[in-house]
N, C-alpha and C positions, 0 to 999 in steps of 0.2 A: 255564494257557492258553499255545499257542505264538504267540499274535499280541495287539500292544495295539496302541489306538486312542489316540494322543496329542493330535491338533491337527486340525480340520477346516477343510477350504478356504469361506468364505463362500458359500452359495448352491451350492455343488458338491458332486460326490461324493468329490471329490478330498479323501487326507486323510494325514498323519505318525505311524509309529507303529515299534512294534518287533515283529520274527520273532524270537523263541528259540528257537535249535536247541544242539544238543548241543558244538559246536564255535565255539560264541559266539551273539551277538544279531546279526540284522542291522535299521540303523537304515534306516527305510523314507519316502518313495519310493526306490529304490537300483538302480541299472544293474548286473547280474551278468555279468560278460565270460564269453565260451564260447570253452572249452578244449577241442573236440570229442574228442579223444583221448587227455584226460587232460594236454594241456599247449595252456595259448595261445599259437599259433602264432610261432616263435622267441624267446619272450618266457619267463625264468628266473620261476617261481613267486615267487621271491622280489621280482621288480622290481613282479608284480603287486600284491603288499602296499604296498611302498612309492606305486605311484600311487592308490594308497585303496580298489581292491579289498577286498568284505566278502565277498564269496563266488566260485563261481567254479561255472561249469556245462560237465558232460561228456555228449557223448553214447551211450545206451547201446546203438544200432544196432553202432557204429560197435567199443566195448573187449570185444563181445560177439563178434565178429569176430577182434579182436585186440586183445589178448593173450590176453581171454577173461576173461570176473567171474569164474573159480574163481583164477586167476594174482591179481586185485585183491585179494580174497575174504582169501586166506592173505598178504597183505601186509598186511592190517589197513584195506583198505578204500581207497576212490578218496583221500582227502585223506592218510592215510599212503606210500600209492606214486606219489604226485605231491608229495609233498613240501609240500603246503599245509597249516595247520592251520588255518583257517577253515572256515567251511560250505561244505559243496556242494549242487550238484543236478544231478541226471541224468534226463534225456528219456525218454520211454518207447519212442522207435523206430516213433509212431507219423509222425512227420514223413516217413520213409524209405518209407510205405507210397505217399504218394502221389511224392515226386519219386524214386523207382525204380516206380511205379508207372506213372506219367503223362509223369516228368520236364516239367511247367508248374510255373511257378514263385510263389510266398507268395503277393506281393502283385501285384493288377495294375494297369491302369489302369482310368478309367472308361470307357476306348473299348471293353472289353469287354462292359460291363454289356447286357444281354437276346440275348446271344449264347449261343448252346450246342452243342455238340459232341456226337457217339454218346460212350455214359459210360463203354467200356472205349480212348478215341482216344488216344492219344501223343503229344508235343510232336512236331514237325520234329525229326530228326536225332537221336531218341534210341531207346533199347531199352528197352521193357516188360521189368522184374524182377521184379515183384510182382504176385500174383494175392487179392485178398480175396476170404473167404470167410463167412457167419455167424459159423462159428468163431474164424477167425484168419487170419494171411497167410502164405503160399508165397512165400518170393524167392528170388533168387537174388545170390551174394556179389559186388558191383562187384569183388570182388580177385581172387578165383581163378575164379567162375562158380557154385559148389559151392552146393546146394539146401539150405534153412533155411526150420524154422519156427516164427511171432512166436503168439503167440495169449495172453490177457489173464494167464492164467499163469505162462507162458513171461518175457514181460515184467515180471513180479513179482519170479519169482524171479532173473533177472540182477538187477535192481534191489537186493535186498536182500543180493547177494552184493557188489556193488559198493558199499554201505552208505553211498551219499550223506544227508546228514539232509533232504533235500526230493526227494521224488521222486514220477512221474507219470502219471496213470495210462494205459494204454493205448486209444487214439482211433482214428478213421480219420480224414486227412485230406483233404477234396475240394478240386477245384477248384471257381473258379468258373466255369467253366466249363458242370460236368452240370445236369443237367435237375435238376428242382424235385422230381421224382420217386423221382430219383435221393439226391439232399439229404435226403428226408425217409426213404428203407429206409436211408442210411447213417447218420443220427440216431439211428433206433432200435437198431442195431445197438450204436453207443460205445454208447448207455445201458447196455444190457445187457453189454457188456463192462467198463463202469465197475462192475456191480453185482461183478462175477467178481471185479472187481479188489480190491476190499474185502473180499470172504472171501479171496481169497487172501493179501491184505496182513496179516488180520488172523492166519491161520496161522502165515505166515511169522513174525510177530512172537512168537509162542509160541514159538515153533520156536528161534530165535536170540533167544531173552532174557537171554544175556546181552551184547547189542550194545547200543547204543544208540538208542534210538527213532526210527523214520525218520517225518517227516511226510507221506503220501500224499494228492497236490494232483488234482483232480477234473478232468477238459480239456473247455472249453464247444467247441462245437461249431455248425453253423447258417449256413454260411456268410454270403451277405450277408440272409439274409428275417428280418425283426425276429419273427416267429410262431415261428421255429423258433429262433434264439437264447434267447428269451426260455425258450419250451419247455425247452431242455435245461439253461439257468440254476434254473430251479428245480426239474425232475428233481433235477438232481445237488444241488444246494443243501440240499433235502431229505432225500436218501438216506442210509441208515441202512441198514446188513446185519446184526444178530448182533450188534448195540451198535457197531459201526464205522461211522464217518461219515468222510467225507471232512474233512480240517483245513487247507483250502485251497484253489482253482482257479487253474487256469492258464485265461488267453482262447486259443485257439488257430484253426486256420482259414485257411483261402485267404480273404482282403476287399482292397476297395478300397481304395486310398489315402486318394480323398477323402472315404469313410465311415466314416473310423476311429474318429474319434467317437463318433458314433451308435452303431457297432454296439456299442463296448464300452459305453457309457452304457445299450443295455437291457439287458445281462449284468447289470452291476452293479447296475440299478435291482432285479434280481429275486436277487441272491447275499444268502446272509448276512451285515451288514457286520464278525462279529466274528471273522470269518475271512479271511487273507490273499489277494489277486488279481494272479496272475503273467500279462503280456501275452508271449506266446510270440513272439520275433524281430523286434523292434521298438529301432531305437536314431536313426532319423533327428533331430535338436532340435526341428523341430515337431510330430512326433509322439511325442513324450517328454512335451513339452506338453501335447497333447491327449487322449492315454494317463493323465497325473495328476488334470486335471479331472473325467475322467470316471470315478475311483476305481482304478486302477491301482495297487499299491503295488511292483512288484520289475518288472524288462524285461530281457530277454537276446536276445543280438544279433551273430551273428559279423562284422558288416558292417564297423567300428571299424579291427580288425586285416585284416579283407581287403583294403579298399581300401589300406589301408598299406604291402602288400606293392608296391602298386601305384603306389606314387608321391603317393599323394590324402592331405593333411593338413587335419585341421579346425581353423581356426582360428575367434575370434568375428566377426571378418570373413568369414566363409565357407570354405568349402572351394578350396585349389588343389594347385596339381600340383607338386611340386620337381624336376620333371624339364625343367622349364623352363629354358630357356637365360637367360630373364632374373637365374637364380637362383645362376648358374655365380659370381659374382663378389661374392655376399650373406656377408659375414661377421657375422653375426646370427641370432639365435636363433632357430627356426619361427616362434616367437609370441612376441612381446615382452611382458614381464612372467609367461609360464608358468613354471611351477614344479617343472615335470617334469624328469625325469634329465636328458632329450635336449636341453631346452633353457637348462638348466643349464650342458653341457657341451660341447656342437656347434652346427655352424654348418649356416645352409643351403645355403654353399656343398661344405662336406665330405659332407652328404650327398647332395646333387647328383651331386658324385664318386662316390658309393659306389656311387647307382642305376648310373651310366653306366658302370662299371667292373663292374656286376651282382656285387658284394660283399653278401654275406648280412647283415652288419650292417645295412645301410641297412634292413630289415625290423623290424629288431628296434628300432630308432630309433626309427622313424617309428610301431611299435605300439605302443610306451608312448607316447608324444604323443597318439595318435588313444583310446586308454583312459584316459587321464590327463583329457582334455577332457572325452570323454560319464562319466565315473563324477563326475566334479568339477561340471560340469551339471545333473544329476539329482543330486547332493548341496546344490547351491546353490537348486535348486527346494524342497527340503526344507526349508531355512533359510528361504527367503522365506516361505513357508507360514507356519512358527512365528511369524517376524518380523512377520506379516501386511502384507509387501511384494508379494505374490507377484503383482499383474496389471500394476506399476510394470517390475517383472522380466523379468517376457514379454514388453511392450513393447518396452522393451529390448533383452535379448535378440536376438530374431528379428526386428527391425530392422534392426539392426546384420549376423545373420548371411548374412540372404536380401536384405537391402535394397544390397549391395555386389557380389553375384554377378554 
């Protein structure tokens, strides 16, 4: 089995367990930092281990591009030319269908909710890349311009050339935006590209036997309508191609913030539970929270290291800015009592300096801090779990970190 069920949350779906992949276990619930291009951003793979990284996710829009899975491929795979030896996982590139598609963004607010737009519309100020089709998607490359095409196959085989141990299967992503109409021809459409993707995966796997086993995770879909999530939860939950089943899902999806819950709570009410549930780009603390209650086990998130670059540090007091002048004269550590490198070693007035002298380090500071925090987090949520502390925890917790903002 590549997934156990150790410790369940009282009364919830929420629950602790282990992923076995080929490149170790990962001990679950577990925050997986995204290394979009095979490295998190200025941050040495190596410091990644050190802040308790177990895995590490790449995306595969993006190494498909450049350098290319054949250039991965002959290095021995994403975690040998990235210098990681733990697990990885790599995206399907169906994220890219809709923000090169659409350019609207994951998550939105509820000020959106019963709005809708014509369902080929564009954000304000951006260019339509991506054209979906039954088949597959037509884009065009953010870097040179130059026409490419994704289609369930297509996205298999990068995958297996990149030989991440968890990888995903190819989606459409919508906004929430399109019509209901719109939501239920692009449902059917993943299903049927999920089916493709499972004879494909399971070729591939013939194909290259002698790699090691990649696990192919299923991507719910549904945006916010509980009929249609639930729908494609036990579609895919179900499905079986030629003795291949899926051995995992990903929640994925444009939703609300304040529905998070919910939506994932019917997924999981209809998933199988002895299979692993990866929530696609979620790292905020109270949605990490509410992501594990509702049976969530792995979260990936490039938010962590972006705001980082940005000056934004998470501390259990809340999030602030060290670009603050009040910070210019702070000889003390981000977060008193952290355990991470940065705060180990610098102060927050040297990286103060570093932002305002616009020196590269301060990036690379500030993103082991802000990974150190959410992977330490979502590690402590784990413990509480086992501990049977866990609702003393979240009190706690998100008290302390919203209740000071």
């Amino acid at each position: 089995m590549s997934f156990e069920i150790e410790t369940w949350l009282d009364g919830e779906l929420g629950r602790t367990g282990v992923i076995h992949t080929p490149h170790g276990d990962i001990q679950t619930p577990a925050f997986i930092p995204v290394g979009t291009k095979a490295t998190v951003k200025a941050v040495l793979p190596e410091a990644m281990a050190a802040v308790g990284a177990q895995a590490l996710l790449a995306n595969a829009y993006h190494l498909y591009l450049q350098p290319g899975p054949d250039i991965v491929d002959e290095a021995g795979g994403l975690g040998a030319f990235m210098n990681w030896p733990g697990p990885t996982f790599t995206d399907s590139g169906g994220f890219q269908v809709m923000s090169l598609g659409s350019g609207f963004k994951k998550v939105l607010s509820q000020e959106f909710s019963g709005k809708t737009v014509a369902d080929d519309a564009t954000a304000p100020n951006k260019e339509r890349l991506a054209k979906v089709d039954d088949d597959g998607v037509w884009f065009r490359s953010h870097l040179d311009g130059s026409k490419h095409r994704f289609t369930p196959e297509v996205s298999m085989r990068i995958q297996h050339e990149l030989g991440a141990d968890i990888i995903f299967a190819f989606d459409e992503l919508t906004t929430l935006l399109n019509t209901r109409e719109y939501q239920e021809k692009s449902l059917e459409r993943t299903r049927l590209w999920a089916e493709r993707c499972l004879v494909a995966h399971k070729e591939l796997t013939e194909q290259r036997a002698g790699k090691p086993y990649q696990q192919l995770f299923g991507v719910i879909q549904g945006a916010q309508y509980e009929d249609l999530r639930r729908k494609a939860a036990r579609d895919l939950g179900s499905m079986e191609v030629d003795g291949q089943r899926f051995d995992g899902f990903g929640i994925g999806g444009a939703l609300e913030k304040e529905n998070l819950g919910a939506i994932v709570g019917w997924v999981s009410e209809e998933l199988p539970e002895d299979r692993a549930r990866h929530l696609l780009g979620i790292s905020e603390p109270d949605d990490l929270f509410v992501g594990v209650e509702n049976g969530v086990d792995t979260f990936d998130c490039v938010n962590p290291s972006r705001v980082a670059r940005n000056a934004a540090i998470y501390s259990p007091d809340g999030r602030f800015n060290i670009n603050r002048a009040q910070h210019r004269r702070e000889f003390i550590p981000l977060v008193d009592g952290c355990e991470c490198y940065t705060c180990q070693n610098y102060t927050r007035a040297y990286i103060h300096h570093l932002f305002k002298a616009k020196e590269m380090l301060a990036s690379t500071l500030c993103t082991i801090h802000n990974e150190h925090y959410t992977i330490k987090l979502v590690a402590d949520i784990r413990a509480a779990i086992n501990d049977g502390t866990y609702w003393e925890f979240k009190e706690e917790t998100l008290g302390r970190f919203y209740g000071k903002q």
